[in-house]
Structures are given as structure tokens and as C-alpha cells.
N, C-alpha and C positions, 0 to 999 in steps of 0.2 A: 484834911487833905492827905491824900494818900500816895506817896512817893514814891515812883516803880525806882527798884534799881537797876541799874541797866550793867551787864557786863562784858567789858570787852576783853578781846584776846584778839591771837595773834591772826590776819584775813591769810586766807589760804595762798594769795600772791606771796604773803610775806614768806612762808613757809617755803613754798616751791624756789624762791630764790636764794633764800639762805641754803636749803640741799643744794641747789645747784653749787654757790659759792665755794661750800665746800667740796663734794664732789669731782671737783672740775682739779683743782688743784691735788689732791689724789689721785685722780687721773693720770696725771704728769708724771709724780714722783713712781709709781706704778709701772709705767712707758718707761721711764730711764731705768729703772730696776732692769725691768727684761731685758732693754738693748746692752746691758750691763753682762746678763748672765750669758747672752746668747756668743759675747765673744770669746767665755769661757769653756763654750762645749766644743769638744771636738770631731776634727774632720773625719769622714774617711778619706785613708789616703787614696787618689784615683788607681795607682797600681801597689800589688802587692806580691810577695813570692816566697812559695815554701818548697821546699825540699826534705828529702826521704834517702836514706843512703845504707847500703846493704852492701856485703860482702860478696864479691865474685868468686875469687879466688882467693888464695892465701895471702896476694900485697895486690892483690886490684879490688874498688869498689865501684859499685853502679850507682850515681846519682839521680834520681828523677826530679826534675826542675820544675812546679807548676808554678807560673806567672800566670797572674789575673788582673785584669783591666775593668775597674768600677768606675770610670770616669766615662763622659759623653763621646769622647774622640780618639782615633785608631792613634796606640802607640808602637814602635818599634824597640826589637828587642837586640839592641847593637853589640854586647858584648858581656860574656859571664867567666866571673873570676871566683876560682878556689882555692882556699886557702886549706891546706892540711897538712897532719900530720904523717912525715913519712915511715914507713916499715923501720927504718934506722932511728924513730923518733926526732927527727930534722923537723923545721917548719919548711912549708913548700909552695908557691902557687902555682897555678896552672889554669888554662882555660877545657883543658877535658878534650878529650878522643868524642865529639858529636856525634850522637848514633842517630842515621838516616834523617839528620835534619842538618840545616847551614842557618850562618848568621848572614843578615840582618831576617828575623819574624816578624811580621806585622798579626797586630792581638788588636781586634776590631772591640769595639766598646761592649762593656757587660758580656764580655766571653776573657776565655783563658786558653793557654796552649799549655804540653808535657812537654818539656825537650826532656830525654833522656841522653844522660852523657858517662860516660868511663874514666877511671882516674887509678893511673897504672903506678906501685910503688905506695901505696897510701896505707895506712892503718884506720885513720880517724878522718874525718871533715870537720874541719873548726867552723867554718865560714862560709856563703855564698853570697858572693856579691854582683848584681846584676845592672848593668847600664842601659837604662831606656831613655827613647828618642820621641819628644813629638811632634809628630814632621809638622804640623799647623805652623806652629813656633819656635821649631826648630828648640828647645828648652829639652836641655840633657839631665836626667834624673839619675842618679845611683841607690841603690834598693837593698838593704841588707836580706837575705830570704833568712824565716825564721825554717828550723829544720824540728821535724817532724819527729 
């Protein structure tokens, strides 16, 4: 008598459910990873603003202000302050002699404005600090501008 052997292993059900088993919980710990890293990335901020400052005269300089609006919705540009150093080396602030423009600017989304402004008595600009409004929310932002 001749005895077949018969060999078993594992049926393809068994297989597909074990990958899934594991699989699936990978899955998860994979998903909270990301939602992990994604609060570590950073914003852009919706408004930003730099500045560029050159010598007029011997104690006046020209500042040109560009604000830029990366965000969905029109902000206003309510008020800008400078901080500098005066010809006598004093510190000093001032909002600037506005050349051919007035405050309150409205900066419509994904665009930007120049204000060009004047600042009589100054050697240096340490600073420009700009106060934006969004009328939606009425939500008052102050903006350090990086200078150029």
C-alpha cells in the first residue's frame, strides 16, 4: 500500500487576512505620524513687508515700504511706524512724511502695494513696523517689515 503524503500550508484566505491584520494597523500609526508632522510645518504668514531705505540728503532718508498680501481676503493698511536712528544718534519714532499716498490702503488678496515714505533728521532705520486691519474680522495684525 502506497501512502500519498499530503501537504498542507497556509490557504490563500489565511494569507490575505493575516496582510491585512497587519497592514491595517500600520495604516494608523502611519496617519498619526503625518497629522503629527503636518502641525509642525509652517504657515505662510497671510501678510508680509519689507522695506528698502536710502539716503536723500545729508539727515533725510527715503523709505519704500512694500506690503504684500498672501492670504484669500482684502487687508487694510491702517498705520506704519519707524523706528530710527537720529543724525544726533537719538533713537526716534515717526510715521514718515507719506509721499503721494494716505493711510488707510486696502491690498486686495495675492497683490501688494509701494508706499514710499520720507524721514527727516534720520541717519539709520532700525525698524518698520506696520499695522494691518481685516475688515472681514475686524482682527488687527502688527507686522515687523524685514529691511532689505
Amino acid at each position: 500500500m502506497l501512502r500519498k503524503r499530503v501537504l498542507k500550508g497556509l490557504s490563500e484566505l489565511v494569507v490575505i487576512m493575516i496582510a491585512v491584520a497587519i497592514a491595517v494597523p500600520v495604516m494608523f500609526i502611519l496617519q498619526s505620524w503625518l497629522v503629527g508632522q503636518m502641525g509642525r510645518m509652517p504657515e505662510l504668514d497671510p501678510v508680509t513687508a519689507t522695506y528698502v531705505s536710502r539716503s536723500v540728503t545729508t539727515d533725510s532718508l527715503l523709505v519704500t515700504l512694500t506690503v504684500s498680501n498672501n492670504g484669500n481676503e482684502p487687508v487694510s493698511v491702517s498705520s506704519i511706524t519707524v523706528v530710527y536712528t537720529t543724525t544726533e544718534s537719538g533713537v526716534s519714532t515717526t510715521s514718515g512724511n507719506l509721499l503721494g499716498i494716505s493711510l488707510p490702503q486696502t491690498i486686495n488678496p495675492r497683490s501688494s502695494i509701494t508706499i514710499p515714505l520720507t524721514i527727516n533728521n534720520a541717519a539709520k532705520v532700525n525698524e518698520v513696523i506696520v499695522t494691518v486691519t481685516i475688515p472681514s474680522s475686524n482682527i488687527v495684525k502688527t507686522i515687523r517689515a524685514a529691511g532689505i
